[in-house]
CHARMM-style PDB file with segment names, atoms N, HN, CA, C and O in Angstrom:
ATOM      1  N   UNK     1     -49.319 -53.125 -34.679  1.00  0.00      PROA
ATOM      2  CA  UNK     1     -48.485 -51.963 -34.858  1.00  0.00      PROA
ATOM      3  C   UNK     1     -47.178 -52.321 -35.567  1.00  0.00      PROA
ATOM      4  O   UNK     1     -46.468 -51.412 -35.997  1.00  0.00      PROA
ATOM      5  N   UNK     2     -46.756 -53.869 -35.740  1.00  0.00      PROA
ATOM      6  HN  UNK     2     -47.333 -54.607 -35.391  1.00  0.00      PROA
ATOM      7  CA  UNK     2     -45.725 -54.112 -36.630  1.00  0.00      PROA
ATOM      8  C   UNK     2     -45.745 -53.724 -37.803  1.00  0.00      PROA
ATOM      9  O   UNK     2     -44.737 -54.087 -38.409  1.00  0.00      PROA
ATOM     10  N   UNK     3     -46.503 -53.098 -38.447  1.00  0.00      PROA
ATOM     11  HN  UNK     3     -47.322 -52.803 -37.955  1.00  0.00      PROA
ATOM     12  CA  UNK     3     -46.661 -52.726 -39.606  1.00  0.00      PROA
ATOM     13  C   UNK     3     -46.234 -51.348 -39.720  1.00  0.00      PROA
ATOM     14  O   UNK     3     -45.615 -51.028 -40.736  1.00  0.00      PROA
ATOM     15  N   UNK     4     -46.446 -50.581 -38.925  1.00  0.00      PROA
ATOM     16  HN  UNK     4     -46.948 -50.841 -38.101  1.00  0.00      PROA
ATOM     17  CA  UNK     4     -46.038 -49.174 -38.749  1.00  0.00      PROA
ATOM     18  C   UNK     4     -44.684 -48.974 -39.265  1.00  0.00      PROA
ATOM     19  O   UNK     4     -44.687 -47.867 -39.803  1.00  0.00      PROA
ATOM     20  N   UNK     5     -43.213 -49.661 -39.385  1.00  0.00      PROA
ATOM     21  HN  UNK     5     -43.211 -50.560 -38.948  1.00  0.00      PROA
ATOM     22  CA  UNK     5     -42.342 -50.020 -39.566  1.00  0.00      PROA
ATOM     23  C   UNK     5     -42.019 -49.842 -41.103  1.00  0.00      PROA
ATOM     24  O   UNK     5     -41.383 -49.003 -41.741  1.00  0.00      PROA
ATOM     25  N   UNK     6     -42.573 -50.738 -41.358  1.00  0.00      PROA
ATOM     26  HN  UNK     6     -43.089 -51.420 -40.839  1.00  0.00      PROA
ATOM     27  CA  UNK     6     -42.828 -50.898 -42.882  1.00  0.00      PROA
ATOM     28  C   UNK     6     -43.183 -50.285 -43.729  1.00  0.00      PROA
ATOM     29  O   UNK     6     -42.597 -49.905 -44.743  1.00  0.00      PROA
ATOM     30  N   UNK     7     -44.685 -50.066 -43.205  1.00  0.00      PROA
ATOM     31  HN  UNK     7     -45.161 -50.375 -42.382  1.00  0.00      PROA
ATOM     32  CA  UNK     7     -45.404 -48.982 -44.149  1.00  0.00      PROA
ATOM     33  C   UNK     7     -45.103 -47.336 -44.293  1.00  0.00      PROA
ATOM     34  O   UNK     7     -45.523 -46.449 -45.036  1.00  0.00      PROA
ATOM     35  N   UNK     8     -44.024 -47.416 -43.037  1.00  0.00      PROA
ATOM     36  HN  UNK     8     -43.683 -48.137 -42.433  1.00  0.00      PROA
ATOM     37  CA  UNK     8     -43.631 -45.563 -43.096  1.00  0.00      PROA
ATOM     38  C   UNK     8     -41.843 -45.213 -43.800  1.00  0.00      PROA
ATOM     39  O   UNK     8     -41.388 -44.252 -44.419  1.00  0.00      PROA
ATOM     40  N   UNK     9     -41.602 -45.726 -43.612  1.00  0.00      PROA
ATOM     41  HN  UNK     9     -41.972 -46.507 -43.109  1.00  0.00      PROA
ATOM     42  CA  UNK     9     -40.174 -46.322 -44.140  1.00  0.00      PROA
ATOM     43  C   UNK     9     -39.224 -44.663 -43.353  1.00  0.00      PROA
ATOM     44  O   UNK     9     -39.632 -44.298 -42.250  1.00  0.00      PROA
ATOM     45  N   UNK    10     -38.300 -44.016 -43.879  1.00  0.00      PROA
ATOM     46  HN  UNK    10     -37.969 -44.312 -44.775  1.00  0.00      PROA
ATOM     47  CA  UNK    10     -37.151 -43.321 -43.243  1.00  0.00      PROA
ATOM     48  C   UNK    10     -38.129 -41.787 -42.796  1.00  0.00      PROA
ATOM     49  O   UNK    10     -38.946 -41.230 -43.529  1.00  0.00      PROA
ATOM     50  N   UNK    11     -37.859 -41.508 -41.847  1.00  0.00      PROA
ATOM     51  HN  UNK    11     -37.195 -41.960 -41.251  1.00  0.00      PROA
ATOM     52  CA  UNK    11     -38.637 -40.020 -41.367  1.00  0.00      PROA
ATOM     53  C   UNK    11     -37.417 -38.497 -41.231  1.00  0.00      PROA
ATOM     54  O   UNK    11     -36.519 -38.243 -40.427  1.00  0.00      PROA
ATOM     55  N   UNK    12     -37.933 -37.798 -42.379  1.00  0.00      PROA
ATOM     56  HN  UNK    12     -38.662 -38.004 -43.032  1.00  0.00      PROA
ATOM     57  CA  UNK    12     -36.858 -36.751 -42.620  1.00  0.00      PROA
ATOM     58  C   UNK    12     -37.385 -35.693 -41.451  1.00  0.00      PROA
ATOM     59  O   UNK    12     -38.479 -35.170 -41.237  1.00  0.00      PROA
ATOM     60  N   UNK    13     -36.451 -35.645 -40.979  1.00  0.00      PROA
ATOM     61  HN  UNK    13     -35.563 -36.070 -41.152  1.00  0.00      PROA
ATOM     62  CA  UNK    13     -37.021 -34.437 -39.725  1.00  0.00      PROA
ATOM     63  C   UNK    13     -35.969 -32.610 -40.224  1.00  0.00      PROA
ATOM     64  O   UNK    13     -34.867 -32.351 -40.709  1.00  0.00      PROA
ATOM     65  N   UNK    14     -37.114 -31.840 -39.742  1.00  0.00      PROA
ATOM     66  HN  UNK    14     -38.009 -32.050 -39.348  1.00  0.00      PROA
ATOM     67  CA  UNK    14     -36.659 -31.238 -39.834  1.00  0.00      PROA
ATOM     68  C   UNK    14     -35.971 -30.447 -38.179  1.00  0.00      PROA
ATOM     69  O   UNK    14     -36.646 -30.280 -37.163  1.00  0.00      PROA
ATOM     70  N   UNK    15     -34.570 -30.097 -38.343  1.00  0.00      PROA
ATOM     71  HN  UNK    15     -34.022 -30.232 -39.169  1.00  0.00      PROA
ATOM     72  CA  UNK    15     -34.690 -29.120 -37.352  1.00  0.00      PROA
ATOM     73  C   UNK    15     -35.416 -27.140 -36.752  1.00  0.00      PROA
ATOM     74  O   UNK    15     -35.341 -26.032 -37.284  1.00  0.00      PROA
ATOM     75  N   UNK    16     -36.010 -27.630 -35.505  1.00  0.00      PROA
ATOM     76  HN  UNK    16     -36.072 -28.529 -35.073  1.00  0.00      PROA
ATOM     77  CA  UNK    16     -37.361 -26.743 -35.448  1.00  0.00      PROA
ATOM     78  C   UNK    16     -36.475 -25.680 -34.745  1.00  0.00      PROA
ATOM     79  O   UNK    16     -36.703 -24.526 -35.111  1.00  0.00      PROA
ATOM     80  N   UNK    17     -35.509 -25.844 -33.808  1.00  0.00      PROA
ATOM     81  HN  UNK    17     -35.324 -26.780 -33.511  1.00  0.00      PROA
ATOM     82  CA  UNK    17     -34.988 -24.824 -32.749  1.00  0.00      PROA
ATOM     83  C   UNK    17     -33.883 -25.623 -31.791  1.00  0.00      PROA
ATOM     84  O   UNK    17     -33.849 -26.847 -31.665  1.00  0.00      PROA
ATOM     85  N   UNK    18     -32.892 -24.573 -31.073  1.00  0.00      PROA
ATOM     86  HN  UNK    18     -32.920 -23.579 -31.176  1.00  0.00      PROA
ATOM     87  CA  UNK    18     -32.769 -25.006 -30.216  1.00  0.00      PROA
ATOM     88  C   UNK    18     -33.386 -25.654 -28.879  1.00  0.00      PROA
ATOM     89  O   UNK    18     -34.607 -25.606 -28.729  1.00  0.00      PROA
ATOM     90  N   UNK    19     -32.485 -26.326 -27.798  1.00  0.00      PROA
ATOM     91  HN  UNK    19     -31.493 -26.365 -27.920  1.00  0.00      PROA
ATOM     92  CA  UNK    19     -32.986 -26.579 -26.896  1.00  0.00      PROA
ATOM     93  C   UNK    19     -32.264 -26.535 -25.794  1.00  0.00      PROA
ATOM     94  O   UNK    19     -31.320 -27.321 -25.859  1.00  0.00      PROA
ATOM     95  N   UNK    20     -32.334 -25.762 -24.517  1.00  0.00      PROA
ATOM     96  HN  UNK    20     -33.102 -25.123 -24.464  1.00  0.00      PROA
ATOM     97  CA  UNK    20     -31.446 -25.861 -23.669  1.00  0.00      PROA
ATOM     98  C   UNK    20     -31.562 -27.138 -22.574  1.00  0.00      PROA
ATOM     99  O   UNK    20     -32.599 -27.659 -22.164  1.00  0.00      PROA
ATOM    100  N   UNK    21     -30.477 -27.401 -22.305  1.00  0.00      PROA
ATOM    101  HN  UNK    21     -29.634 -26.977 -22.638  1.00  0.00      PROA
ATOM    102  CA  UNK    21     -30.474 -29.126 -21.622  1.00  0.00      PROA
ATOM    103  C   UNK    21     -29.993 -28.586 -19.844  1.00  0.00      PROA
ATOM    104  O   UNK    21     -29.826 -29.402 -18.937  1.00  0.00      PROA
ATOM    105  N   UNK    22     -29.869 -27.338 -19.708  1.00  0.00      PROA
ATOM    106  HN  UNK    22     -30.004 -26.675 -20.445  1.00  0.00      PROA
ATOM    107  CA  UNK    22     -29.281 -27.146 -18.366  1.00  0.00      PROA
ATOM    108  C   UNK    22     -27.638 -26.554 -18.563  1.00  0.00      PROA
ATOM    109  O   UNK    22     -27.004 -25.498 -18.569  1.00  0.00      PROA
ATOM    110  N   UNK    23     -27.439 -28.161 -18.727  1.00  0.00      PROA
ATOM    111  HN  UNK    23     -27.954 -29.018 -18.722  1.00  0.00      PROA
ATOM    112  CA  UNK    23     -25.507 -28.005 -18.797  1.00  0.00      PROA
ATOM    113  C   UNK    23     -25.340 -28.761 -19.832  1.00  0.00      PROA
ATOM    114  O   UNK    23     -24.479 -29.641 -19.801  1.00  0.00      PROA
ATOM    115  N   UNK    24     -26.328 -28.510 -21.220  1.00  0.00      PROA
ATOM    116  HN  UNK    24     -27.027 -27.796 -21.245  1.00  0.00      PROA
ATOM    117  CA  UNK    24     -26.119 -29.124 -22.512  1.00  0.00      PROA
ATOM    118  C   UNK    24     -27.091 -28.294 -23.739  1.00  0.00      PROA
ATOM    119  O   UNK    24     -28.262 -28.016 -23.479  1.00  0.00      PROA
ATOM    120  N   UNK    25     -26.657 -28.045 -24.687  1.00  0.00      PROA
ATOM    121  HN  UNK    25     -25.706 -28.271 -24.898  1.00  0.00      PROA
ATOM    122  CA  UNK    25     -27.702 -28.356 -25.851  1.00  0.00      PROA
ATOM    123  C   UNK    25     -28.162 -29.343 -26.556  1.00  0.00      PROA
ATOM    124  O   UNK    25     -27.629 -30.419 -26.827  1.00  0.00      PROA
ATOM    125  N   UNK    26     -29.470 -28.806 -26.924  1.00  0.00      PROA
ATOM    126  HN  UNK    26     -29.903 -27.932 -26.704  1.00  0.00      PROA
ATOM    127  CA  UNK    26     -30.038 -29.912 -27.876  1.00  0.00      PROA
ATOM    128  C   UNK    26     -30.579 -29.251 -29.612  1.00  0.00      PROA
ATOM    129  O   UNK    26     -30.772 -28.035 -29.631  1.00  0.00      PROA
ATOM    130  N   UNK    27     -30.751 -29.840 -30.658  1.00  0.00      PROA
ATOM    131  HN  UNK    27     -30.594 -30.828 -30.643  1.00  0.00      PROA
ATOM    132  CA  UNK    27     -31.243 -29.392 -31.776  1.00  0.00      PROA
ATOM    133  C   UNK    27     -32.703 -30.167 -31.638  1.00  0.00      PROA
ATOM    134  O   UNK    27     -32.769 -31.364 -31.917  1.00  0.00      PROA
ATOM    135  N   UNK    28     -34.071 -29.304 -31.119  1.00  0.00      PROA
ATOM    136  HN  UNK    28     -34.017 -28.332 -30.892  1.00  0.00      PROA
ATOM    137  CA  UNK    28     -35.087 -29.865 -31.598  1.00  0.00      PROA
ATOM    138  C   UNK    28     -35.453 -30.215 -32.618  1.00  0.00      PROA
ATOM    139  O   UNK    28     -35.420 -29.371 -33.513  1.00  0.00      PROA
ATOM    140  N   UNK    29     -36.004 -31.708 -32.978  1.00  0.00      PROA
ATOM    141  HN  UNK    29     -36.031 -32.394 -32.251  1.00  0.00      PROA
ATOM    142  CA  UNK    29     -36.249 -32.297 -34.199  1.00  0.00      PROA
ATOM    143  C   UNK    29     -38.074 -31.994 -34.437  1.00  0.00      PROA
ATOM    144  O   UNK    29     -38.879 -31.849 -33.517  1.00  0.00      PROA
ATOM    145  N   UNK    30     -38.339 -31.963 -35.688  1.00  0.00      PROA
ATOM    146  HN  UNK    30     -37.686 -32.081 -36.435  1.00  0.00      PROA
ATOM    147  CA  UNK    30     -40.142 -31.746 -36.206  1.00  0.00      PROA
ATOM    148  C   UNK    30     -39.873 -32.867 -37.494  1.00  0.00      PROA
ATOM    149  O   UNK    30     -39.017 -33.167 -38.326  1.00  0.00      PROA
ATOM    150  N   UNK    31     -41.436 -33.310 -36.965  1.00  0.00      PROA
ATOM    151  HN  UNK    31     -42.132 -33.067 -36.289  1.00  0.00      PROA
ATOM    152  CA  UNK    31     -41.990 -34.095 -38.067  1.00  0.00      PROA
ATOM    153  C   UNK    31     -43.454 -34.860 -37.916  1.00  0.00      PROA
ATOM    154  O   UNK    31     -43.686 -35.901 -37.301  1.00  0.00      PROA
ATOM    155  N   UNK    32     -44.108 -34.264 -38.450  1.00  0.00      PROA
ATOM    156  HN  UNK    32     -43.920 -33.418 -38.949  1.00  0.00      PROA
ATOM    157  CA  UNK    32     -45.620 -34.630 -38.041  1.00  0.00      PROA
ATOM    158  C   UNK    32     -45.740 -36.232 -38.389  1.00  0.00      PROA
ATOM    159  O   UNK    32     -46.489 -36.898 -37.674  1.00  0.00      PROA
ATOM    160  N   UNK    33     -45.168 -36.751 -39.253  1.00  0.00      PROA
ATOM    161  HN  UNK    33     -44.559 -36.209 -39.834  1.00  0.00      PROA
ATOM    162  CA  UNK    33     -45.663 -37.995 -39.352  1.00  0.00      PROA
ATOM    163  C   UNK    33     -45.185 -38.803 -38.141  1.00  0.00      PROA
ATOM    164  O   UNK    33     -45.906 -39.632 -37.586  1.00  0.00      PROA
ATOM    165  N   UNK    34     -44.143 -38.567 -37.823  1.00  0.00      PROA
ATOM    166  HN  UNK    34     -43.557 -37.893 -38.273  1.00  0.00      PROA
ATOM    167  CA  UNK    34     -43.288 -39.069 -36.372  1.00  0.00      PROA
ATOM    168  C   UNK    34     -44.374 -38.988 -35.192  1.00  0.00      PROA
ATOM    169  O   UNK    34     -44.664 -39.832 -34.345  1.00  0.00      PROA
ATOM    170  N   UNK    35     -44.993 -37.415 -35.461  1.00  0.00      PROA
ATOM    171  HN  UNK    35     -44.758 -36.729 -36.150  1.00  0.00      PROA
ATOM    172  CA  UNK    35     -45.566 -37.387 -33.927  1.00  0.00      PROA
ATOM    173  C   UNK    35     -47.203 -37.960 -34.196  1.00  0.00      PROA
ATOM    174  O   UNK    35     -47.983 -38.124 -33.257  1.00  0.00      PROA
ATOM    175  N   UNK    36     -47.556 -38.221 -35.596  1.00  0.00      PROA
ATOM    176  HN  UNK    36     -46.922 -38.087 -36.358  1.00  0.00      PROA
ATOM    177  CA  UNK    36     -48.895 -39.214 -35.599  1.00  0.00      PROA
ATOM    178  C   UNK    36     -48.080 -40.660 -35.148  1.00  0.00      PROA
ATOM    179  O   UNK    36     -48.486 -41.051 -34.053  1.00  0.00      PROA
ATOM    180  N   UNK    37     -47.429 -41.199 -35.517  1.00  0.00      PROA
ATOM    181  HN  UNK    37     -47.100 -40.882 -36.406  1.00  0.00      PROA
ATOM    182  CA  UNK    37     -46.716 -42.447 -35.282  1.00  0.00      PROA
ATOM    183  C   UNK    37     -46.932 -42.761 -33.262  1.00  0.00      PROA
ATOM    184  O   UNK    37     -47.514 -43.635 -32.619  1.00  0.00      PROA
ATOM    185  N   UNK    38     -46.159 -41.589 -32.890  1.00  0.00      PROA
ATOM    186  HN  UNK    38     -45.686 -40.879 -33.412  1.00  0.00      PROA
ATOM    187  CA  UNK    38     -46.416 -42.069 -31.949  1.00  0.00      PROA
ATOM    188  C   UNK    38     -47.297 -41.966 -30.911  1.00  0.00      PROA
ATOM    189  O   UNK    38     -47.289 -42.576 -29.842  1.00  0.00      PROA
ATOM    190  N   UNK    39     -48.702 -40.443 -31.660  1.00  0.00      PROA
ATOM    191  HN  UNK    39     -48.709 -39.947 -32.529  1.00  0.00      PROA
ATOM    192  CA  UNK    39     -49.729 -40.737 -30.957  1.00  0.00      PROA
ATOM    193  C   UNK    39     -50.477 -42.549 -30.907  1.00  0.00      PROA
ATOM    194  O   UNK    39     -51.076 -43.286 -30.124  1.00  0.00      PROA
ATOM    195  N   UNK    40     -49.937 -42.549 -32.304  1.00  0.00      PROA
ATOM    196  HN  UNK    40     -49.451 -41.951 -32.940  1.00  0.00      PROA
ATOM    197  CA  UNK    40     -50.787 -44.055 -32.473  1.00  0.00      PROA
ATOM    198  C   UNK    40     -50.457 -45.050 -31.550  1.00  0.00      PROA
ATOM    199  O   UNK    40     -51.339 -45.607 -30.897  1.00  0.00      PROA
ATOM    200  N   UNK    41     -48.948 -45.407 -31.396  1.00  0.00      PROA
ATOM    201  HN  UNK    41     -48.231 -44.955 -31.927  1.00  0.00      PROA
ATOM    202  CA  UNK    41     -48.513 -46.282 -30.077  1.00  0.00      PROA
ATOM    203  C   UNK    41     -48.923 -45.928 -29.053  1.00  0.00      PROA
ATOM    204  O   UNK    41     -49.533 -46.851 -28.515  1.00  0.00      PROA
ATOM    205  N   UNK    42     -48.911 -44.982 -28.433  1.00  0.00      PROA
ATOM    206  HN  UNK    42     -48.415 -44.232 -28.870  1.00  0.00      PROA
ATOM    207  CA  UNK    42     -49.075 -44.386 -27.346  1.00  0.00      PROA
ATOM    208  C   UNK    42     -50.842 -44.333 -26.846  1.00  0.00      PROA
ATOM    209  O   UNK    42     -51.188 -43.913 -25.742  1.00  0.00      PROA
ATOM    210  N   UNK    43     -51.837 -44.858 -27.928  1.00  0.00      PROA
ATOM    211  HN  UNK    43     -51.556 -45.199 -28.825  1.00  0.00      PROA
ATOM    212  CA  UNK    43     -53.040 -45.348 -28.094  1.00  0.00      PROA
ATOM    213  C   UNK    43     -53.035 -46.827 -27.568  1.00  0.00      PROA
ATOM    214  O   UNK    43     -53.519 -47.320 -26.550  1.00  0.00      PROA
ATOM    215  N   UNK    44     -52.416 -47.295 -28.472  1.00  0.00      PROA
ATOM    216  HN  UNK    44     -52.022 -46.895 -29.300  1.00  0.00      PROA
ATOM    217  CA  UNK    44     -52.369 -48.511 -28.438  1.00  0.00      PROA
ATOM    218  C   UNK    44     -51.813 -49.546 -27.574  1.00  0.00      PROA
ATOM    219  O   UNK    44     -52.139 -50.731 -27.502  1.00  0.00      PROA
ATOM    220  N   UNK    45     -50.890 -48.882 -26.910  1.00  0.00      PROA
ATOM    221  HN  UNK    45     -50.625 -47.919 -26.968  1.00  0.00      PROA
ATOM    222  CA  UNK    45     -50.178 -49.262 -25.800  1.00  0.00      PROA
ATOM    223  C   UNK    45     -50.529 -48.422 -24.574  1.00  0.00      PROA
ATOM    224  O   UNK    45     -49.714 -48.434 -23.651  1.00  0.00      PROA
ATOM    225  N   UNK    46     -51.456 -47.815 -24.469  1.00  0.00      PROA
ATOM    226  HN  UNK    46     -52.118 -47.805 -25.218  1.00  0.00      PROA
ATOM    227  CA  UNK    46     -52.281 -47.286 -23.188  1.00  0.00      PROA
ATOM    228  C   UNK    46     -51.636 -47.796 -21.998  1.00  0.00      PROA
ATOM    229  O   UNK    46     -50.740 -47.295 -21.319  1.00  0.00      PROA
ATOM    230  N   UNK    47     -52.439 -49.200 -21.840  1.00  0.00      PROA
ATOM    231  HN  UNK    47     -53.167 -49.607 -22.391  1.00  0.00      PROA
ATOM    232  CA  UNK    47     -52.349 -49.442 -20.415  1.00  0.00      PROA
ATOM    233  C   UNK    47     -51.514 -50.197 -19.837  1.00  0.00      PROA
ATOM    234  O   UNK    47     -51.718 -50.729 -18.746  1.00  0.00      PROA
ATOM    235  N   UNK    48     -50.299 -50.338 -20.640  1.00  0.00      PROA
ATOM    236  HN  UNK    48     -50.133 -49.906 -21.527  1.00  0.00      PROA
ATOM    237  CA  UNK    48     -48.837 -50.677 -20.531  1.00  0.00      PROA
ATOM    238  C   UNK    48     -47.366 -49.880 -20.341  1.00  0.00      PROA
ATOM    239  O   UNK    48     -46.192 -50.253 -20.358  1.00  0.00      PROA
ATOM    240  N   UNK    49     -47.989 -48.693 -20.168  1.00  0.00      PROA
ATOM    241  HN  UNK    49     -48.942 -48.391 -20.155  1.00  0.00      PROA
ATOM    242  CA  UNK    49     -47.071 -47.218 -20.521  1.00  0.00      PROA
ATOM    243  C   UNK    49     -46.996 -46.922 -19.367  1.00  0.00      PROA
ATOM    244  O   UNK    49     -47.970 -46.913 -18.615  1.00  0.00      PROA
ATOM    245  N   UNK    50     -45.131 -46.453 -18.831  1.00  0.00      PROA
ATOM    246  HN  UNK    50     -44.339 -46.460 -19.442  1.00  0.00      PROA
ATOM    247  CA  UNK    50     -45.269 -46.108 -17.846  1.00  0.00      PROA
ATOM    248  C   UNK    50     -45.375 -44.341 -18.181  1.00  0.00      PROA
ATOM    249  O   UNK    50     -45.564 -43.808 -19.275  1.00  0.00      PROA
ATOM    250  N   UNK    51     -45.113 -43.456 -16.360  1.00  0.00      PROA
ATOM    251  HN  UNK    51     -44.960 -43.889 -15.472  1.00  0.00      PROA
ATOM    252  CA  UNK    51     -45.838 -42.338 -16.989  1.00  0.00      PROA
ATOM    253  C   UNK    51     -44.718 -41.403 -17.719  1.00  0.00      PROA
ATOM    254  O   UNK    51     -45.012 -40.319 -18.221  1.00  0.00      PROA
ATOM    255  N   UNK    52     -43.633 -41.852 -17.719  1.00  0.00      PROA
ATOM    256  HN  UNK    52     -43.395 -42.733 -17.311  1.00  0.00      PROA
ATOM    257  CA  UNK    52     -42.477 -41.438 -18.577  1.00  0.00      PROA
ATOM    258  C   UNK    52     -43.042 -41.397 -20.796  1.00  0.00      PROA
ATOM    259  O   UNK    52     -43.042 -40.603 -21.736  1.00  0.00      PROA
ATOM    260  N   UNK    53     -43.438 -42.965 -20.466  1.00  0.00      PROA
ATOM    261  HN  UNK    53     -43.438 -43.611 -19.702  1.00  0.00      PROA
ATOM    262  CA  UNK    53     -43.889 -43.152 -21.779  1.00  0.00      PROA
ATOM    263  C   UNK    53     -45.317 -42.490 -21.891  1.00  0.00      PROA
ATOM    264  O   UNK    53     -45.789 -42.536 -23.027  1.00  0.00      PROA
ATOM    265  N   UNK    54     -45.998 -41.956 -21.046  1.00  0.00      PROA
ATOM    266  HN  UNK    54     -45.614 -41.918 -20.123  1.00  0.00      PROA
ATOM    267  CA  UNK    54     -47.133 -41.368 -21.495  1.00  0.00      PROA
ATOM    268  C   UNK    54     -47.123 -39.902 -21.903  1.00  0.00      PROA
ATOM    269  O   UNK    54     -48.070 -39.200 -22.258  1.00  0.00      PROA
ATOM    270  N   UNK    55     -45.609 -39.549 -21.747  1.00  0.00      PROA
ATOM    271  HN  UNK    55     -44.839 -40.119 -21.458  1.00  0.00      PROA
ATOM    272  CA  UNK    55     -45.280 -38.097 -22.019  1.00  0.00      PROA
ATOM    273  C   UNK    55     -45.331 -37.497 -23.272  1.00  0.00      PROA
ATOM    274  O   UNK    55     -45.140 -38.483 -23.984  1.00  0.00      PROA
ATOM    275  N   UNK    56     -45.484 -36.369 -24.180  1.00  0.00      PROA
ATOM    276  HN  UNK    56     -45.639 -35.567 -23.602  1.00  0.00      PROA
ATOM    277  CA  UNK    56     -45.470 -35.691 -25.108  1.00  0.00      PROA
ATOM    278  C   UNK    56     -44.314 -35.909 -25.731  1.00  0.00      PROA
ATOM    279  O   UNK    56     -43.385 -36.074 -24.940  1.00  0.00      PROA
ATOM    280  N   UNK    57     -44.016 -35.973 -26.901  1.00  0.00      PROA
ATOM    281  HN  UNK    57     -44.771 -35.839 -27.543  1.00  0.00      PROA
ATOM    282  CA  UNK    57     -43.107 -36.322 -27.843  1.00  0.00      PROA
ATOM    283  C   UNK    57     -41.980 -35.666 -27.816  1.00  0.00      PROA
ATOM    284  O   UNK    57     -42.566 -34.803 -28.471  1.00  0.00      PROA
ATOM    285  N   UNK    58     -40.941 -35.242 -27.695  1.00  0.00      PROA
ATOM    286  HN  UNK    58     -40.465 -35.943 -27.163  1.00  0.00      PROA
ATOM    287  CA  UNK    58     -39.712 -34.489 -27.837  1.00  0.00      PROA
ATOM    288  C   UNK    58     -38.803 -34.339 -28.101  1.00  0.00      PROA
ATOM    289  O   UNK    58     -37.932 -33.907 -27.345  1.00  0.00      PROA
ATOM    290  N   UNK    59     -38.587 -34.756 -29.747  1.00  0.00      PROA
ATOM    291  HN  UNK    59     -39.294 -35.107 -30.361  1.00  0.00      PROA
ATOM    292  CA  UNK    59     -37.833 -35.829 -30.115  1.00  0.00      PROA
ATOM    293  C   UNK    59     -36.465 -34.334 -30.386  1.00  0.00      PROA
ATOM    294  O   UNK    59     -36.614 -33.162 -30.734  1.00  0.00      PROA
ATOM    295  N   UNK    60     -35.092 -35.237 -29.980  1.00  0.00      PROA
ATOM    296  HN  UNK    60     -34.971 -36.189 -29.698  1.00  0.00      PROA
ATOM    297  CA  UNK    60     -33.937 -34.025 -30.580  1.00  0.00      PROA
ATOM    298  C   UNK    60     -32.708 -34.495 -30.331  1.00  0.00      PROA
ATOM    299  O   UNK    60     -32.686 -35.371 -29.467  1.00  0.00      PROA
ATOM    300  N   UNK    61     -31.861 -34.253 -30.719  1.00  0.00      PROA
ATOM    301  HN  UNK    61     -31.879 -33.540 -31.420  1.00  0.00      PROA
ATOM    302  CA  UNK    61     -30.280 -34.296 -30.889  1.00  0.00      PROA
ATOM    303  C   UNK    61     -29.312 -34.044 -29.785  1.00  0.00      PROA
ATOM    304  O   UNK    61     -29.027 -32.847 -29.746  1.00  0.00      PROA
ATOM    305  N   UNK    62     -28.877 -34.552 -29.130  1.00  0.00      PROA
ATOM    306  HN  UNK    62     -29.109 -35.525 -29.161  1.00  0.00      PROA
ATOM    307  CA  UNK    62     -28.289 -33.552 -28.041  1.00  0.00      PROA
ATOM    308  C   UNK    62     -26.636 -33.135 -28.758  1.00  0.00      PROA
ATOM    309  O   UNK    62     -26.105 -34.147 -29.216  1.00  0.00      PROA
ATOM    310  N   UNK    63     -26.092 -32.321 -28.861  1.00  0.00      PROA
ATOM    311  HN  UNK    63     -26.523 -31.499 -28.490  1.00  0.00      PROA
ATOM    312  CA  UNK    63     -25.037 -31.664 -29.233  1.00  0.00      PROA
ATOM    313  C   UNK    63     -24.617 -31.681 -28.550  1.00  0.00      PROA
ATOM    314  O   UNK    63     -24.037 -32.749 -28.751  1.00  0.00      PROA
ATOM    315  N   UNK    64     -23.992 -31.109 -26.881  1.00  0.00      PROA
ATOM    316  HN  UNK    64     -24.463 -30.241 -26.718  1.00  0.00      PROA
ATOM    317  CA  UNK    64     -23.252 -30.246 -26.492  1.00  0.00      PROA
ATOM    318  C   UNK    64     -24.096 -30.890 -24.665  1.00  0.00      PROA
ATOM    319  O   UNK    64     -25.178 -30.665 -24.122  1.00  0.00      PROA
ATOM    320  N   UNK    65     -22.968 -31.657 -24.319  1.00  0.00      PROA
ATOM    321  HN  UNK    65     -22.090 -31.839 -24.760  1.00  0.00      PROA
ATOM    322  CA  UNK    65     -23.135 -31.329 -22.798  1.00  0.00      PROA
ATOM    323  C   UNK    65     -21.493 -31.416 -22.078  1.00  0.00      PROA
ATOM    324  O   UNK    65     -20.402 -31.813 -22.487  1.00  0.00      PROA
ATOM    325  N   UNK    66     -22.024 -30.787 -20.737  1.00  0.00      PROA
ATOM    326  HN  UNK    66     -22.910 -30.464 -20.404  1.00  0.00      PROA
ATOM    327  CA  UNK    66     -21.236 -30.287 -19.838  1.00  0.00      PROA
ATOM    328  C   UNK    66     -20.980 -31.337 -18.517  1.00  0.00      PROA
ATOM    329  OT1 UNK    66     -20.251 -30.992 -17.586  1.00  0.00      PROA
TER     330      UNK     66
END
């Protein structure tokens, strides 16, 4: 998977939406190549993942907490 690095080089995300944090915002980030990237780790590193890391992707900005 060291190669993954390399071969993908800078990932332009776009922003998809807000996100509410409770007692913060967030700017949700999109980018499909990001979220193949890390289906692929998340393959590959199976049975080393805790269940935090086995979670769905959610990648975003936080702006604004309280």
């Amino acid at each position: 998977m060291a190669d993954a690095c390399r071969t993908l080089g800078p990932l332009p995300v776009q922003v998809a939406s807000l996100r509410s944090l409770g007692r913060g915002v967030a700017f949700n980030l999109e980018n499909a190549a990001l979220r193949a990237l890390h289906r692929r780790l998340q393959t590959a590193w199976a049975p080393r993942l805790t269940p935090q890391d086995q979670q769905k992707l959610q990648p975003h900005v936080t702006v604004q907490t309280r």
